[in-house]
N, CA, C and O atoms as CSV, one atom per row, in Angstrom:
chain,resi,resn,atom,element,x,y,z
A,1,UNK,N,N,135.127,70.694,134.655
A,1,UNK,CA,C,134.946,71.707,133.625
A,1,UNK,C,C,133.494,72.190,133.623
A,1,UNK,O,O,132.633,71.314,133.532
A,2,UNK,N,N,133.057,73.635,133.724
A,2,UNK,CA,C,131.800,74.219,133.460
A,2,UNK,C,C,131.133,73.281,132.120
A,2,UNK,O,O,131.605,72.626,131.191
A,3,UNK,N,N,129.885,73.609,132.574
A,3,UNK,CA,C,128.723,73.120,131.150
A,3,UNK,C,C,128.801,74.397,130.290
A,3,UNK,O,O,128.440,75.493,130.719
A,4,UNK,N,N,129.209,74.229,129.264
A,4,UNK,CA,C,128.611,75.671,127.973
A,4,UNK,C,C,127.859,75.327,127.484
A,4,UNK,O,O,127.747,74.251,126.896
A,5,UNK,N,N,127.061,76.253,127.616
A,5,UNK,CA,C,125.543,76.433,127.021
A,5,UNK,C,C,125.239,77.199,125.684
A,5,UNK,O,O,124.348,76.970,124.866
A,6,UNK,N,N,126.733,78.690,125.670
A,6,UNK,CA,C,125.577,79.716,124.909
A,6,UNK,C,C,124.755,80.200,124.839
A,6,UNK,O,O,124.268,80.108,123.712
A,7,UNK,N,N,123.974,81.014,125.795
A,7,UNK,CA,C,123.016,81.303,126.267
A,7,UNK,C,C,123.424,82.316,125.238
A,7,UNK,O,O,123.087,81.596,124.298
A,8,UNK,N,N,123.910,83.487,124.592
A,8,UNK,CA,C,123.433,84.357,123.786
A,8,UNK,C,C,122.796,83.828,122.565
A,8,UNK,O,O,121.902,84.479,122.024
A,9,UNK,N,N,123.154,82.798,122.133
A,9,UNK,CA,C,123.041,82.205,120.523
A,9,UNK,C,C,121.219,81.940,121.212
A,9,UNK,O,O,120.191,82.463,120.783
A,10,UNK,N,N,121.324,81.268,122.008
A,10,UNK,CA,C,120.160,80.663,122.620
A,10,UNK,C,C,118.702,81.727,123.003
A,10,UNK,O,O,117.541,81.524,122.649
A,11,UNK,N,N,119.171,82.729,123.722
A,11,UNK,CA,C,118.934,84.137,123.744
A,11,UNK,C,C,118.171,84.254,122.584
A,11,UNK,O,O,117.006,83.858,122.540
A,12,UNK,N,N,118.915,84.923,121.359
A,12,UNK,CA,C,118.801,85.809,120.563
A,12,UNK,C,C,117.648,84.380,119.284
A,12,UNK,O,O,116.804,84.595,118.414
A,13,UNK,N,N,118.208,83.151,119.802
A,13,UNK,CA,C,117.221,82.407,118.581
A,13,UNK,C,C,115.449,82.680,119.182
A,13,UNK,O,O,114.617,83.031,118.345
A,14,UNK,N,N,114.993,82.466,120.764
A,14,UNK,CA,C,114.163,82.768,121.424
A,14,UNK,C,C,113.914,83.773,120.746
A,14,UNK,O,O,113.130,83.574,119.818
A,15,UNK,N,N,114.516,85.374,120.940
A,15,UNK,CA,C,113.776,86.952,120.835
A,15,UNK,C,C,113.587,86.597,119.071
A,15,UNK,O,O,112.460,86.620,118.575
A,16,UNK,N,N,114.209,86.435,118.648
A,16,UNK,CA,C,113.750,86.149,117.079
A,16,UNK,C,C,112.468,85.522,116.721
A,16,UNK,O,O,111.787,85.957,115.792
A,17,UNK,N,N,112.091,84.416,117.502
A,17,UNK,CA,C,110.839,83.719,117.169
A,17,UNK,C,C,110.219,84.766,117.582
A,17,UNK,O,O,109.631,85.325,116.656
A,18,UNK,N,N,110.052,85.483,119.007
A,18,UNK,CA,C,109.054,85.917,119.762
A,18,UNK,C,C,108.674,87.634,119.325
A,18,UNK,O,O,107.745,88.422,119.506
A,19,UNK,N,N,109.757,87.624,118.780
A,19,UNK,CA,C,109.465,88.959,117.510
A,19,UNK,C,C,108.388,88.633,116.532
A,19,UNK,O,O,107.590,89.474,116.118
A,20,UNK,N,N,108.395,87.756,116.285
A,20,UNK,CA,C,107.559,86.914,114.579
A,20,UNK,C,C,106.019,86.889,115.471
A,20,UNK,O,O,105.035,87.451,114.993
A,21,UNK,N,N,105.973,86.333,116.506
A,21,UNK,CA,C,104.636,86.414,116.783
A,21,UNK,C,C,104.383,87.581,117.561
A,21,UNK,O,O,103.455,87.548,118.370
A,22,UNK,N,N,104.976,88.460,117.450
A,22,UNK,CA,C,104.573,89.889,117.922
A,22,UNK,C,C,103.119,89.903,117.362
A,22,UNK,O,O,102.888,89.650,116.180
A,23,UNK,N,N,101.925,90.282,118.481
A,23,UNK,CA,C,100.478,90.708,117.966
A,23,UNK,C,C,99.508,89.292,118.108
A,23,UNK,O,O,98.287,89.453,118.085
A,24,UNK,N,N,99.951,88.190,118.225
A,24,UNK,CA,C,99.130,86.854,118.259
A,24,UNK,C,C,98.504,86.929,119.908
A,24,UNK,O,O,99.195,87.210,120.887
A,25,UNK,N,N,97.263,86.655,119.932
A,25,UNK,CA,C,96.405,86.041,121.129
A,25,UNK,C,C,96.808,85.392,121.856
A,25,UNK,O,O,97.163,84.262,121.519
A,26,UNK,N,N,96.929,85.835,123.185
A,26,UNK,CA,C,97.159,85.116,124.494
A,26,UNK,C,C,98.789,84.507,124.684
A,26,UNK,O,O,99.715,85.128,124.163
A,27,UNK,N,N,99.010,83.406,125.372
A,27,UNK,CA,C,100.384,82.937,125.086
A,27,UNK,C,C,100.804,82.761,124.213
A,27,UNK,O,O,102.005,82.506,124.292
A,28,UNK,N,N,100.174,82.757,122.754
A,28,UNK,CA,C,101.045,82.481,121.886
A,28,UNK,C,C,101.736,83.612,121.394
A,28,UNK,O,O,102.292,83.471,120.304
A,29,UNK,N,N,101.822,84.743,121.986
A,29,UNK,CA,C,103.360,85.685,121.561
A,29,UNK,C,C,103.644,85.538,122.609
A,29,UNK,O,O,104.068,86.582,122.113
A,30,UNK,N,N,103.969,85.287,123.939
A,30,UNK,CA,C,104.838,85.496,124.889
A,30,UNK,C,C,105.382,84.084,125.903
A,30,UNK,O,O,106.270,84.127,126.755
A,31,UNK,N,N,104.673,83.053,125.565
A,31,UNK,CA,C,104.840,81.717,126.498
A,31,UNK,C,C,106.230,81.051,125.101
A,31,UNK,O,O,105.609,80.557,124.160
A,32,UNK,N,N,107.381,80.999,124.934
A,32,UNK,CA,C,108.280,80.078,124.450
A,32,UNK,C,C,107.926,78.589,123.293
A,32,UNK,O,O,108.127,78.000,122.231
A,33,UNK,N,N,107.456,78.651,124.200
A,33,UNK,CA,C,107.241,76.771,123.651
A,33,UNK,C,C,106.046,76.939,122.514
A,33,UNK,O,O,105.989,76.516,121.360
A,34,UNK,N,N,104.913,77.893,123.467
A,34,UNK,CA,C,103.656,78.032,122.381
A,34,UNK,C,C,103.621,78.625,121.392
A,34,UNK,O,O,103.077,78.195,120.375
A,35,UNK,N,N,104.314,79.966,121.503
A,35,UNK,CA,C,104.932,81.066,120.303
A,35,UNK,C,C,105.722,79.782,119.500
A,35,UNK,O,O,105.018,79.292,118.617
A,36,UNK,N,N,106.711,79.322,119.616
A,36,UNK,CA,C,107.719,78.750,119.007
A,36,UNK,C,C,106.665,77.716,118.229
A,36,UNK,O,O,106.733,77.894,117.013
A,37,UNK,N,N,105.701,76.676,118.612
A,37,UNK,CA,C,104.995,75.666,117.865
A,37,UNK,C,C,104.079,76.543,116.651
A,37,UNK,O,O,103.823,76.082,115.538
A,38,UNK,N,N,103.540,78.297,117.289
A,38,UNK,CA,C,102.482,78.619,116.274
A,38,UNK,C,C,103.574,79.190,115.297
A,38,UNK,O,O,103.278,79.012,114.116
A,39,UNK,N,N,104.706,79.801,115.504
A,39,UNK,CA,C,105.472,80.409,114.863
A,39,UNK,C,C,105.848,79.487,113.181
A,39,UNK,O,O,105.944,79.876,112.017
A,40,UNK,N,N,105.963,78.204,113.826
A,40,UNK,CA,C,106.421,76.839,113.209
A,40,UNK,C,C,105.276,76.687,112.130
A,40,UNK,O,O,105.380,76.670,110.904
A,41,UNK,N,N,104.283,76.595,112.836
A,41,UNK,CA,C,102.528,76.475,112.325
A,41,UNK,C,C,102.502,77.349,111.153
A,41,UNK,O,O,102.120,77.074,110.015
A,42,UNK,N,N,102.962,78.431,111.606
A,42,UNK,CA,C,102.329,79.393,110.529
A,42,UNK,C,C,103.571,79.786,109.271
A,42,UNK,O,O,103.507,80.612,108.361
A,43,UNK,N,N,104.639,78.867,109.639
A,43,UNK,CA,C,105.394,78.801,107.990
A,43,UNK,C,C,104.880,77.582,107.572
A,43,UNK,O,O,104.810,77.664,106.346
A,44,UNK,N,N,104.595,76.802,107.832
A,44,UNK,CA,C,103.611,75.477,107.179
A,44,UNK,C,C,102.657,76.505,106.128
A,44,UNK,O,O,102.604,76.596,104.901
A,45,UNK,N,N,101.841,77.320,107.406
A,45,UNK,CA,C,100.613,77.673,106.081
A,45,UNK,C,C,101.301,78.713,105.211
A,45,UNK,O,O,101.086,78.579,104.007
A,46,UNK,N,N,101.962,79.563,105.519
A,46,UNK,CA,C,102.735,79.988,104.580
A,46,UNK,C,C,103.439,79.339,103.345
A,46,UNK,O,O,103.236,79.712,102.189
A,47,UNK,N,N,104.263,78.362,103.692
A,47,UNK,CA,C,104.384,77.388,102.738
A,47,UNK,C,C,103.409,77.500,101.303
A,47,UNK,O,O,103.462,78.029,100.193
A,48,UNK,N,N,102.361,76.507,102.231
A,48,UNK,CA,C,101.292,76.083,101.376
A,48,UNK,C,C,100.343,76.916,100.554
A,48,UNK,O,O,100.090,76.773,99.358
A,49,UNK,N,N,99.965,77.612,101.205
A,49,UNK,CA,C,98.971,79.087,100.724
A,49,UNK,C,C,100.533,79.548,99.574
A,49,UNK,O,O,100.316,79.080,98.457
A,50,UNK,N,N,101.346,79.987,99.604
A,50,UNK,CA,C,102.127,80.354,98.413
A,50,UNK,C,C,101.858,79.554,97.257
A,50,UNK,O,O,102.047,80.014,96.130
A,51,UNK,N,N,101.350,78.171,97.484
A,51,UNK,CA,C,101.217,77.470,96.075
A,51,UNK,C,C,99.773,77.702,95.804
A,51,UNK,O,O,99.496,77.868,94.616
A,52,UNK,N,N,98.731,77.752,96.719
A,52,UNK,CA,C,97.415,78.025,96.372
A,52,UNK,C,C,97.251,79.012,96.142
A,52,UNK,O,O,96.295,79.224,95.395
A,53,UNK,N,N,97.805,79.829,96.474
A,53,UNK,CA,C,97.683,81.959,95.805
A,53,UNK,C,C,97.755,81.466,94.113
A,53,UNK,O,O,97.125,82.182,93.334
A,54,UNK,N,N,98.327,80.551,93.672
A,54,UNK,CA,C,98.734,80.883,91.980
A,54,UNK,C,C,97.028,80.218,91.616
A,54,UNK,O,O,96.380,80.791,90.740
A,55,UNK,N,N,96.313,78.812,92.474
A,55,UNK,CA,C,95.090,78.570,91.946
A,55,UNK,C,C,94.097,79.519,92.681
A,55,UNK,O,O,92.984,78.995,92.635
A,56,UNK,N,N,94.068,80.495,93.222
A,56,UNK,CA,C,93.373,81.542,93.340
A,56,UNK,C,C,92.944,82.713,92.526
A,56,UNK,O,O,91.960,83.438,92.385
A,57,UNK,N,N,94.321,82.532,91.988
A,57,UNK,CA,C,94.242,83.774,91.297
A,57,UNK,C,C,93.622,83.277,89.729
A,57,UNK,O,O,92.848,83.963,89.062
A,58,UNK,N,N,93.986,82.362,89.457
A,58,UNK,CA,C,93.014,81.647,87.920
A,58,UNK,C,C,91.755,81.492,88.438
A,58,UNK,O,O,90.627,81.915,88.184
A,59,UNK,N,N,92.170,80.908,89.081
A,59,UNK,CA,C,90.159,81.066,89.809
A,59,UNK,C,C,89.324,82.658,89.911
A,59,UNK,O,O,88.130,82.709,89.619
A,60,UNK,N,N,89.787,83.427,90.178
A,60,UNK,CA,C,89.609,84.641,90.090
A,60,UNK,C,C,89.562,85.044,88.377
A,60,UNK,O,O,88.642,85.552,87.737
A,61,UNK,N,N,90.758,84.660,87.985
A,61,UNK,CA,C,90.496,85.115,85.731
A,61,UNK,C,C,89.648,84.626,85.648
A,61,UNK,O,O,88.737,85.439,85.496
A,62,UNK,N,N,89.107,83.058,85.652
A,62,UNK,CA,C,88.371,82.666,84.862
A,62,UNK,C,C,87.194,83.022,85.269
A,62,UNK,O,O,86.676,83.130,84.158
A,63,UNK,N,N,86.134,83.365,86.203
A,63,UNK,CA,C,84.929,84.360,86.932
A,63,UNK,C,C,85.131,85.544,85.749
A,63,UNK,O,O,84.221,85.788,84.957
A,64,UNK,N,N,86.459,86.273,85.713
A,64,UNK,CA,C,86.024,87.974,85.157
A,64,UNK,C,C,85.990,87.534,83.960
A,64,UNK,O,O,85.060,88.028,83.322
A,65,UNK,N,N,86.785,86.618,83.242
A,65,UNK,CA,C,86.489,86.397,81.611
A,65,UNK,C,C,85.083,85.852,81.444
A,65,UNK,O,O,84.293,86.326,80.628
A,66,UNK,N,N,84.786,84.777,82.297
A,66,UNK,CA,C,83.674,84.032,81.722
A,66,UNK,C,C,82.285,85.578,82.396
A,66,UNK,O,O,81.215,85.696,81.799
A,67,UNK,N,N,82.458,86.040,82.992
A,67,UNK,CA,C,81.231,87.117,83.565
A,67,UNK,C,C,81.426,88.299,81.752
A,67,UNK,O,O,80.602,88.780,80.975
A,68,UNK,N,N,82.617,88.298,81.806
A,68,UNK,CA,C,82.552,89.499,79.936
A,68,UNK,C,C,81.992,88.549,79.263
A,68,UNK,O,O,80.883,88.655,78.739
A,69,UNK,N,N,82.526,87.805,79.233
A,69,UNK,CA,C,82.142,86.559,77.984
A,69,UNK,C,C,80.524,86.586,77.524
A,69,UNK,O,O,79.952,86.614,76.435
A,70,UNK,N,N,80.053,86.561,79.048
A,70,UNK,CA,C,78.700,86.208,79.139
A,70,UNK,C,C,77.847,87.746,78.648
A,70,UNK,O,O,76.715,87.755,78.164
A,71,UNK,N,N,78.564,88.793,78.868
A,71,UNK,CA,C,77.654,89.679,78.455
A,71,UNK,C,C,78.064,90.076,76.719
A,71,UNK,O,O,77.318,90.779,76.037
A,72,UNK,N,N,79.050,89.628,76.320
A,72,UNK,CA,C,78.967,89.232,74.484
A,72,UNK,C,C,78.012,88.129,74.393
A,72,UNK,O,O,77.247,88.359,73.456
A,73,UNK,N,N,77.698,86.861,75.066
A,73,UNK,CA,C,76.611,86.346,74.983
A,73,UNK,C,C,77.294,85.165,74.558
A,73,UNK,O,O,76.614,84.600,73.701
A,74,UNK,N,N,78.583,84.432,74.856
A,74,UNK,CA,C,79.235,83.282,75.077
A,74,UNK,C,C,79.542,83.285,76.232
A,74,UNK,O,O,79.802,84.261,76.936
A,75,UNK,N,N,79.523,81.283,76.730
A,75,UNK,CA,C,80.129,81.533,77.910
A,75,UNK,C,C,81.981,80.854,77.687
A,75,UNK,O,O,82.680,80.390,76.786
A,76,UNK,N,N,82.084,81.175,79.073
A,76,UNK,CA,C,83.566,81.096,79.347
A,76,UNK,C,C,83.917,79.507,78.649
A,76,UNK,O,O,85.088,79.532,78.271
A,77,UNK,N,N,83.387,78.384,78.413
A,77,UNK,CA,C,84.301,77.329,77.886
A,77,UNK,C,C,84.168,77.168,76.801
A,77,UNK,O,O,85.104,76.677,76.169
A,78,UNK,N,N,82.637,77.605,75.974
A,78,UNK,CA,C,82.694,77.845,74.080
A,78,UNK,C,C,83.625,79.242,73.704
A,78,UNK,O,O,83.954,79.348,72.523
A,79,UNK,N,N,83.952,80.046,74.418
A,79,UNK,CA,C,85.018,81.019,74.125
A,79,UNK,C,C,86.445,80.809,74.184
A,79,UNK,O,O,87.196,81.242,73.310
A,80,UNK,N,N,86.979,79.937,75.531
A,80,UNK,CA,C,88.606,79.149,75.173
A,80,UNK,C,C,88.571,78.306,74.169
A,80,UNK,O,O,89.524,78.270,73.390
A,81,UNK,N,N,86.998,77.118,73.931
A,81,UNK,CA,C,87.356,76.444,72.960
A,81,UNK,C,C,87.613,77.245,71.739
A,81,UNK,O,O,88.678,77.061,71.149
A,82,UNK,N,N,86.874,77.996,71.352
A,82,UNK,CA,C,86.982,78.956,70.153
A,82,UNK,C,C,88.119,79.587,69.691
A,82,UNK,O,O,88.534,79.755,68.544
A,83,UNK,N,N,88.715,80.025,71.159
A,83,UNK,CA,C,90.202,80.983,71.127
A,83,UNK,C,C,91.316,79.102,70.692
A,83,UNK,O,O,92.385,79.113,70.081
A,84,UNK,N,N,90.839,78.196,71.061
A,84,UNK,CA,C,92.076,77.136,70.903
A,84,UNK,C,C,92.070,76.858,69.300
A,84,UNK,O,O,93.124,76.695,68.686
A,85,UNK,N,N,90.781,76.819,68.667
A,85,UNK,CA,C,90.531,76.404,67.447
A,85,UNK,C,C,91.238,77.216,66.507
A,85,UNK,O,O,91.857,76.771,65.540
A,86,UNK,N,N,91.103,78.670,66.885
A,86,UNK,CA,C,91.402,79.380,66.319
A,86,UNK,C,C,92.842,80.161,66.247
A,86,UNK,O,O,93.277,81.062,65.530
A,87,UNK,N,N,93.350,79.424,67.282
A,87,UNK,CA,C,95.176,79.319,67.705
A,87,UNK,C,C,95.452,81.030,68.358
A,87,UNK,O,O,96.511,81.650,68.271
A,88,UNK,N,N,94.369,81.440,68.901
A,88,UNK,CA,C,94.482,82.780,69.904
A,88,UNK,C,C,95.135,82.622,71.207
A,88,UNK,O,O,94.576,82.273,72.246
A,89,UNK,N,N,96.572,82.961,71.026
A,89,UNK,CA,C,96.914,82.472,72.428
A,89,UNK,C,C,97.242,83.401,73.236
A,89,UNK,O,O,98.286,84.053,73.215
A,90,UNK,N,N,96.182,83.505,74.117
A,90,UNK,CA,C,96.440,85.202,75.260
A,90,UNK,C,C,95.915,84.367,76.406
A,90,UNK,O,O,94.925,83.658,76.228
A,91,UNK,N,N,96.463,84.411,77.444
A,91,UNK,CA,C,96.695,83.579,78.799
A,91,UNK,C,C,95.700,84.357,79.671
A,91,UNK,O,O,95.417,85.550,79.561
A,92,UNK,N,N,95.178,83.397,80.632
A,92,UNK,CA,C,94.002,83.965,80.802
A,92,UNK,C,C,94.175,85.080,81.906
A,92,UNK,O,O,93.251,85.838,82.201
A,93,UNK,N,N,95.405,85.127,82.489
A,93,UNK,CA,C,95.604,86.990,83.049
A,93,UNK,C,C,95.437,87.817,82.182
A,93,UNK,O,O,94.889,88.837,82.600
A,94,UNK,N,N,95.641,87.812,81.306
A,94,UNK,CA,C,95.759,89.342,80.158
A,94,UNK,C,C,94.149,89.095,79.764
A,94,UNK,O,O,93.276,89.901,80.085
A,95,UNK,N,N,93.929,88.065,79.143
A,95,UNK,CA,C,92.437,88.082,78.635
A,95,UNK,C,C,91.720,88.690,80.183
A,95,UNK,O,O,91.263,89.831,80.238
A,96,UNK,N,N,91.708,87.884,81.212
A,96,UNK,CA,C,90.759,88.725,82.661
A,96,UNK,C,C,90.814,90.525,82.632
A,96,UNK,O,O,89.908,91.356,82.573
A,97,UNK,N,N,92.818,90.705,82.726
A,97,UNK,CA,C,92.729,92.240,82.568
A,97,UNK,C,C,92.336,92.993,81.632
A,97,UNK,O,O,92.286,94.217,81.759
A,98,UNK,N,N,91.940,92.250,80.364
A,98,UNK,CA,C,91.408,92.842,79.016
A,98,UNK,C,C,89.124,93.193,79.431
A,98,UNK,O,O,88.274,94.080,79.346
A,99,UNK,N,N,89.283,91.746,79.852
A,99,UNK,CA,C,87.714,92.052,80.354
A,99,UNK,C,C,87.513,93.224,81.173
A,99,UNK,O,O,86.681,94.066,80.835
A,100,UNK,N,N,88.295,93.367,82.359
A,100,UNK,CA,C,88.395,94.107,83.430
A,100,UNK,C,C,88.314,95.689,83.084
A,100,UNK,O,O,87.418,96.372,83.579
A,101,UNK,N,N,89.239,96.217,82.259
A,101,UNK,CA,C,90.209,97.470,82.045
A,101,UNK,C,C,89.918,97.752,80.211
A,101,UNK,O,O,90.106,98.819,79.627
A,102,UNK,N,N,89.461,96.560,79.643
A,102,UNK,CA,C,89.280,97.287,78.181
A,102,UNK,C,C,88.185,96.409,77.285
A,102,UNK,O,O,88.305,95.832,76.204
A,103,UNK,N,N,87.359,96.519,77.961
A,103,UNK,CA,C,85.955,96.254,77.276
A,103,UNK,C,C,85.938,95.930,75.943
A,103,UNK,O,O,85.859,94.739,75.645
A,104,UNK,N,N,86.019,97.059,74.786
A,104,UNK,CA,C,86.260,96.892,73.540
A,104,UNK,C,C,87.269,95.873,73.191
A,104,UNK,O,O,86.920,94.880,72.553
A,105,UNK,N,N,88.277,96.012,73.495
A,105,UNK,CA,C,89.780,94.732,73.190
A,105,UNK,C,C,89.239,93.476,73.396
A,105,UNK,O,O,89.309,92.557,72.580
A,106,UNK,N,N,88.573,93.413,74.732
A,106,UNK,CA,C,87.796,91.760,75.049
A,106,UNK,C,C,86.551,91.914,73.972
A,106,UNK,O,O,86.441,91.035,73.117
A,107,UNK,N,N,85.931,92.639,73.986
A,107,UNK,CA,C,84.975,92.246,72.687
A,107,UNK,C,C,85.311,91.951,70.926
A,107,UNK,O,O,84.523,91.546,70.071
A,108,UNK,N,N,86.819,92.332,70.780
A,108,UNK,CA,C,86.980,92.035,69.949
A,108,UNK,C,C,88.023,90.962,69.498
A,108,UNK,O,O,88.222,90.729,68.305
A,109,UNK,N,N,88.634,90.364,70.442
A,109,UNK,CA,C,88.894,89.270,70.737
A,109,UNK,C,C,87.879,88.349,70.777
A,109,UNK,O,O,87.627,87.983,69.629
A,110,UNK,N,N,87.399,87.978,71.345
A,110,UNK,CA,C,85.694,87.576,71.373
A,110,UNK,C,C,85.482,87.951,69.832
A,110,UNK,O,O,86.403,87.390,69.238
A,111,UNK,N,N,84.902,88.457,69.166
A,111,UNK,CA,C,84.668,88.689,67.837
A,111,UNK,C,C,85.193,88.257,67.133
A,111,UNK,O,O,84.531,87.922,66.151
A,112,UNK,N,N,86.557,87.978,67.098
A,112,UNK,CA,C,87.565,87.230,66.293
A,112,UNK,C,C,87.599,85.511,66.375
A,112,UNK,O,O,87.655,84.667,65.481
A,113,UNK,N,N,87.522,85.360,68.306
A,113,UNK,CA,C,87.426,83.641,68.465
A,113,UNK,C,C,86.003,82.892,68.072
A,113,UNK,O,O,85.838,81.677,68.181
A,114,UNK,N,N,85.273,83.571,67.726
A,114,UNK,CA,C,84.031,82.925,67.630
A,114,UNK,C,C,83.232,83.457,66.539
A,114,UNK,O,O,82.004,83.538,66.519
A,115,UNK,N,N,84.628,84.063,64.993
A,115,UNK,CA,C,83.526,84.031,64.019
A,115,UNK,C,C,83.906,83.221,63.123
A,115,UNK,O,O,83.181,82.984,62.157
């Protein structure tokens, strides 16, 4: 009896990877084995970077709040404490886009947590 292989299934799983690294340096879009390991590689960092994009991006609020903060003339951790004391609860995306996009609103927020 012949060996079956499937060479289309087999085929078409190959052109699929080697699509994905369309544009990568040297063998790694066109050598099989190497495309296929970076291809692999780079849903790992994909993976991972999807969970660090969310501490990036707080990392990023808390810079634009605490940089407004600072020019009302508090900084960024006597101003959350202030907003906690005072049971102000605006998450620190909206408070960043408030610094960012509406000056007055963050200053008076600010005005409110810290009188």
């Amino acid at each position: 009896m012949p060996r079956s292989v499937n060479a289309v299934a087999s085929r078409a799983r190959r052109k699929r990877v080697l699509k994905q690294t369309r544009g990568y340096f040297g063998r790694r879009k066109n050598v099989w084995t190497v495309a296929k390991n970076t291809y692999e590689k780079g849903l790992g960092y994909a993976y991972r970077d999807r969970k660090k994009k969310k501490g990036h991006f707080r990392a990023l609020w808390i810079q634009r709040i605490n940089a407004a903060a600072r020019i009302e003339g508090v900084s960024y951790s006597k101003l959350m404490g202030a907003m906690t004391k005072k049971n102000i609860e605006i998450n620190r995306k909206v408070l960043a886009d408030l610094a960012v996009n509406h000056p007055e609103a963050f200053k008076a927020v600010v005005e409110k947590a810290m009188a």
